[in-house]
C-alpha positions as a LaTeX table, in Angstrom:
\begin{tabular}{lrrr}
\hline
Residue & $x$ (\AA) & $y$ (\AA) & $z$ (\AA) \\
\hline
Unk1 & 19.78 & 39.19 & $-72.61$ \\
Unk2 & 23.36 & 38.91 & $-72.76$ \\
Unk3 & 24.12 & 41.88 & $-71.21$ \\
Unk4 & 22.09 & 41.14 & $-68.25$ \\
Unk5 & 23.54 & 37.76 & $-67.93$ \\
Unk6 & 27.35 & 39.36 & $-67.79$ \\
Unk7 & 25.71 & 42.15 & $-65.40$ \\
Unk8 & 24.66 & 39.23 & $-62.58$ \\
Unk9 & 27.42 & 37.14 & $-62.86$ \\
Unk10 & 30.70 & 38.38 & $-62.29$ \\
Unk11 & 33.77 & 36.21 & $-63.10$ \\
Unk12 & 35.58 & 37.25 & $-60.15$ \\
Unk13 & 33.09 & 36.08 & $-58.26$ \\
Unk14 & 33.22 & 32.78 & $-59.64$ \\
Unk15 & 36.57 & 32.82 & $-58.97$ \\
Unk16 & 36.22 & 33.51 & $-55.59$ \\
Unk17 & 33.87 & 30.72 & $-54.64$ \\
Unk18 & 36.13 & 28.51 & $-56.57$ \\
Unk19 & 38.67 & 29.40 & $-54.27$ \\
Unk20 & 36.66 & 29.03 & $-50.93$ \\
Unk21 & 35.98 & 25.07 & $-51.82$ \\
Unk22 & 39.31 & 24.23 & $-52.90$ \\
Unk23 & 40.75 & 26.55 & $-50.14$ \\
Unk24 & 38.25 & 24.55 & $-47.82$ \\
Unk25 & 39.30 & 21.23 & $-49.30$ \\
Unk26 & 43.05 & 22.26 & $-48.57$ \\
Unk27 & 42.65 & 22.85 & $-45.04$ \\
Unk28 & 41.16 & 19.89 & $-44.13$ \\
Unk29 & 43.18 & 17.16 & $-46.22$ \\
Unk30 & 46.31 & 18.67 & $-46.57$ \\
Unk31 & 47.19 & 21.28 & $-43.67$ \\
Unk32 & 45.18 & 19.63 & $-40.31$ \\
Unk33 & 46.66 & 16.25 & $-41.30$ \\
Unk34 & 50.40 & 18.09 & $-41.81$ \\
Unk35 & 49.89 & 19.60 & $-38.09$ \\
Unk36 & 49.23 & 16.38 & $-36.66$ \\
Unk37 & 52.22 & 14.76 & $-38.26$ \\
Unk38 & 54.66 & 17.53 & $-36.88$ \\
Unk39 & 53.19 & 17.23 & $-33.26$ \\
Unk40 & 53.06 & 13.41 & $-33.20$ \\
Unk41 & 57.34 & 13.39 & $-32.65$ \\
Unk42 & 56.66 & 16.37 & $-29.82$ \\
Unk43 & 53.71 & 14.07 & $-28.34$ \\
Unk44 & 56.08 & 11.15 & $-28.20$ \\
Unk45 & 58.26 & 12.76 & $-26.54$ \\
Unk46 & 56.05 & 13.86 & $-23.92$ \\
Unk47 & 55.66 & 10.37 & $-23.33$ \\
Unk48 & 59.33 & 9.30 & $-23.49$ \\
Unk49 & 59.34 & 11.86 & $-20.53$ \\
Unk50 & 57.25 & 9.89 & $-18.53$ \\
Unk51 & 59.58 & 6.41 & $-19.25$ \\
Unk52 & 62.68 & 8.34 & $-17.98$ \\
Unk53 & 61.45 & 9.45 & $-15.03$ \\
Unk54 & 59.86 & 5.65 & $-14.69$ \\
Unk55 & 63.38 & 3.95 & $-15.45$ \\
Unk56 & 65.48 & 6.40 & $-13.01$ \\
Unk57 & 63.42 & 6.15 & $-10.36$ \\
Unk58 & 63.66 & 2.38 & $-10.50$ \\
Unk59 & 67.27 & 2.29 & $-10.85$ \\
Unk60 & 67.21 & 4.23 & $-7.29$ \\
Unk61 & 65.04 & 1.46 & $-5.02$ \\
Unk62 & 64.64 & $-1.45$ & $-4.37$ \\
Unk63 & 63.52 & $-4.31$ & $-6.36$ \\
Unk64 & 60.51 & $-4.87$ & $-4.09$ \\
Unk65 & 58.93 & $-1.75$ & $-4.33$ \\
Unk66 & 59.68 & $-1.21$ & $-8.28$ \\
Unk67 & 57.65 & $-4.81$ & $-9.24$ \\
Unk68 & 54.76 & $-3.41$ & $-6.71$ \\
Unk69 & 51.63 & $-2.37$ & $-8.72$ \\
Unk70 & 50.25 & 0.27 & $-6.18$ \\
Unk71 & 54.11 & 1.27 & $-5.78$ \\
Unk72 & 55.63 & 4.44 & $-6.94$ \\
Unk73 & 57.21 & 3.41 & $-10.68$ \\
Unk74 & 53.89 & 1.51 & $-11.64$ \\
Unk75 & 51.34 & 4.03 & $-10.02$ \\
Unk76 & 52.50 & 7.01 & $-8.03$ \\
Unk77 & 55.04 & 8.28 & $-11.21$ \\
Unk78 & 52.39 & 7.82 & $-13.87$ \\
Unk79 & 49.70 & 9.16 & $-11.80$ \\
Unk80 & 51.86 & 12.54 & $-11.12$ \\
Unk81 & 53.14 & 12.70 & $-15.13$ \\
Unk82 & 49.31 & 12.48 & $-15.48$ \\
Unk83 & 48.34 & 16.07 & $-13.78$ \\
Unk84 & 51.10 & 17.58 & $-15.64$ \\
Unk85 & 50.81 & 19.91 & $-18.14$ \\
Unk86 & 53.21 & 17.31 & $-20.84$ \\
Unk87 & 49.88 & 14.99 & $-20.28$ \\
Unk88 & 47.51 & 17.31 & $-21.23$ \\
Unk89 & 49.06 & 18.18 & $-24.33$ \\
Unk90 & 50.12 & 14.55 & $-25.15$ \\
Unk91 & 46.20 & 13.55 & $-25.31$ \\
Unk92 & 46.58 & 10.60 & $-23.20$ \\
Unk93 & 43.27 & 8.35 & $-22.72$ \\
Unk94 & 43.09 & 5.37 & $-20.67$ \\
Unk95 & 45.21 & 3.25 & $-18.18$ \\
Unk96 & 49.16 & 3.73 & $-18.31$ \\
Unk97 & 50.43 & 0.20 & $-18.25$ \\
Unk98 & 53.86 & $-0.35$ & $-17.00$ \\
Unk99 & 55.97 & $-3.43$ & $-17.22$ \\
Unk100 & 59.38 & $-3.86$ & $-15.20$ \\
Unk101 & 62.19 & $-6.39$ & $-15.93$ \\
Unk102 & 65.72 & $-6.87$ & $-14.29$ \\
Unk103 & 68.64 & $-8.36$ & $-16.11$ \\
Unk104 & 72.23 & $-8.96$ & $-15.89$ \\
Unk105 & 74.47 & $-6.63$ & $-17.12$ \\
Unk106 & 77.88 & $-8.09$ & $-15.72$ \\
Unk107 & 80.18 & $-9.18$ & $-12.84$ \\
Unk108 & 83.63 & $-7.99$ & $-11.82$ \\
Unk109 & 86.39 & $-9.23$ & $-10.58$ \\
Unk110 & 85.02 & $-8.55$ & $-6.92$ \\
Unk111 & 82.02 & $-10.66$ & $-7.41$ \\
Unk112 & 79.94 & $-7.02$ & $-7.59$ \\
Unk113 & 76.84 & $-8.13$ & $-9.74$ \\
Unk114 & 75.32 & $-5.00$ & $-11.88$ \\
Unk115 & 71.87 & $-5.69$ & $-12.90$ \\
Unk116 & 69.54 & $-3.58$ & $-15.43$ \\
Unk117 & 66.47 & $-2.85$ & $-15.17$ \\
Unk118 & 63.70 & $-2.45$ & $-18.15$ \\
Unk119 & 60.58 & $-0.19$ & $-18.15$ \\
Unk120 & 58.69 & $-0.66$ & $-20.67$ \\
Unk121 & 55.31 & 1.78 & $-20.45$ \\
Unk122 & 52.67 & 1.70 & $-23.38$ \\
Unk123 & 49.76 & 4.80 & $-23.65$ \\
Unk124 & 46.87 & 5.28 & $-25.54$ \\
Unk125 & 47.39 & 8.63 & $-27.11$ \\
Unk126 & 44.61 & 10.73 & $-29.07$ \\
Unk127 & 46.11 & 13.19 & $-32.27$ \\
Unk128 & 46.46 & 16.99 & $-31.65$ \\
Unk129 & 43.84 & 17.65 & $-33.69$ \\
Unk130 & 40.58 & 15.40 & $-35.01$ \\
Unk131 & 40.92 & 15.92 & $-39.15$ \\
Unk132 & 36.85 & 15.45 & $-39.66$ \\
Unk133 & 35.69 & 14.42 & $-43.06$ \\
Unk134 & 38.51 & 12.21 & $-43.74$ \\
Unk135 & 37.77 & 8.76 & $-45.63$ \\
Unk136 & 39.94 & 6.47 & $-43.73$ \\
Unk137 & 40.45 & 5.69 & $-39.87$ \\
Unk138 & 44.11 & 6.45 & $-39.27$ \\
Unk139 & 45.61 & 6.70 & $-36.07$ \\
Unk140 & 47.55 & 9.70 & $-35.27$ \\
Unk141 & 45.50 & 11.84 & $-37.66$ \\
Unk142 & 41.90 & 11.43 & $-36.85$ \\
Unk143 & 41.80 & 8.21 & $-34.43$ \\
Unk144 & 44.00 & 7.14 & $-30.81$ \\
Unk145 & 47.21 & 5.42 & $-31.68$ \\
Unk146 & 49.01 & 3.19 & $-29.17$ \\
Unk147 & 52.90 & 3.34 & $-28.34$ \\
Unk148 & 54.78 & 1.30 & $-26.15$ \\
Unk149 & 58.54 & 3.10 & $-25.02$ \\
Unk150 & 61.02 & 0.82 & $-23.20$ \\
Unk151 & 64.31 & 1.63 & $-21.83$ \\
Unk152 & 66.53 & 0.54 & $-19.27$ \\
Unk153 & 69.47 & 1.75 & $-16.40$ \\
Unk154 & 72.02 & $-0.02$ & $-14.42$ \\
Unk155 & 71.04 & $-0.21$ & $-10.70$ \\
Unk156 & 72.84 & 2.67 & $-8.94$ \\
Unk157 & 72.87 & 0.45 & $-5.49$ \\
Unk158 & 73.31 & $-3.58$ & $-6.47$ \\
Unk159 & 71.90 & $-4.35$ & $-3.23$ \\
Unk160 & 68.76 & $-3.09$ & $-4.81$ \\
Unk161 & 68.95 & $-6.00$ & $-7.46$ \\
Unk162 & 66.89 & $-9.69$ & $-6.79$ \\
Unk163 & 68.51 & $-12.29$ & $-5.99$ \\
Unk164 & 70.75 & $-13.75$ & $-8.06$ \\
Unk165 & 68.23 & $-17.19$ & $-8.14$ \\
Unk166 & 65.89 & $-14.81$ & $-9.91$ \\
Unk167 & 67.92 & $-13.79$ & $-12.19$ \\
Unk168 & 69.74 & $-16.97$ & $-13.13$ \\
Unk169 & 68.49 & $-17.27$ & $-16.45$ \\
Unk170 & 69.68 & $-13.94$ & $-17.39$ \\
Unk171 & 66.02 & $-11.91$ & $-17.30$ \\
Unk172 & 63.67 & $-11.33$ & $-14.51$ \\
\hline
\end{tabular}
């Protein structure tokens, strides 16, 4: 009988299933969530793309047509970074939301008035890849995760700035 048992059952066969579930069990917890990690810096900076291009264009126009919401730093921008290829791999889901602010920077001894101006533009981003069969809800690895980028520029043209009544409390 023993010899029959040692005949079916080969130990390297054991082995070998052995290996496939812990192999298994390896991909999934340790090497998907390790991808996602690495590409979450590449993602954000597919987004931080999107803020620069936000932040020079509004340093180039005028004041007016920066705070408009149909205008071309709120919509037209966002809506263009959207059909690019930098989008698609980002993951982004939902409504870009874009928030501008002028400030000011300094005055010199000509009375010139430079003024910044702050973009700040949060996305809804969804991981490279969904990690399933993991315990926990975590964004970045297997749920959407939220970021919010902000930068600013000094107006290239200061006749492009608001008034100075806007701005008399230092923020706009």
């Amino acid at each position: 009988m023993k010899i029959v048992r040692n005949c079916l059952r080969s130990r390297r066969a054991a082995s070998l299933l052995e290996f496939c579930s812990s192999f298994t069990v390896l991909i999934l917890f340790v090497f998907l969530p390790l991808i996602n990690l690495g590409t979450i810096f590449s993602i954000f900076s597919a987004a931080t793309t999107l803020n620069d291009i936000q932040v020079r264009q509004a340093s180039l126009i005028d004041y007016k047509e920066t705070l408009r919401p149909g205008g071309p730093v709120k919509e037209d921008l966002p809506r263009a970074w959207e059909r690019t290829g930098l989008a698609a791999y980002a993951g982004h889901i939902g409504k870009i939301e874009t928030a501008v602010g002028y400030s000011l920077a300094s005055t010199d001894k000509y009375g010139t008035v430079d003024c910044w101006v702050t973009i700040t533009t949060k996305l809804r981003l969804k991981p490279f890849l969904t990690v399933p069969g993991f315990p926990a809800v975590i964004p970045g690895l297997n749920a959407p995760f939220d970021i919010s980028i902000r930068s600013r520029k000094l107006l290239e043209d200061p006749t492009h700035a608001p008034p100075l009544t806007a701005l008399s409390g230092g923020t706009m």
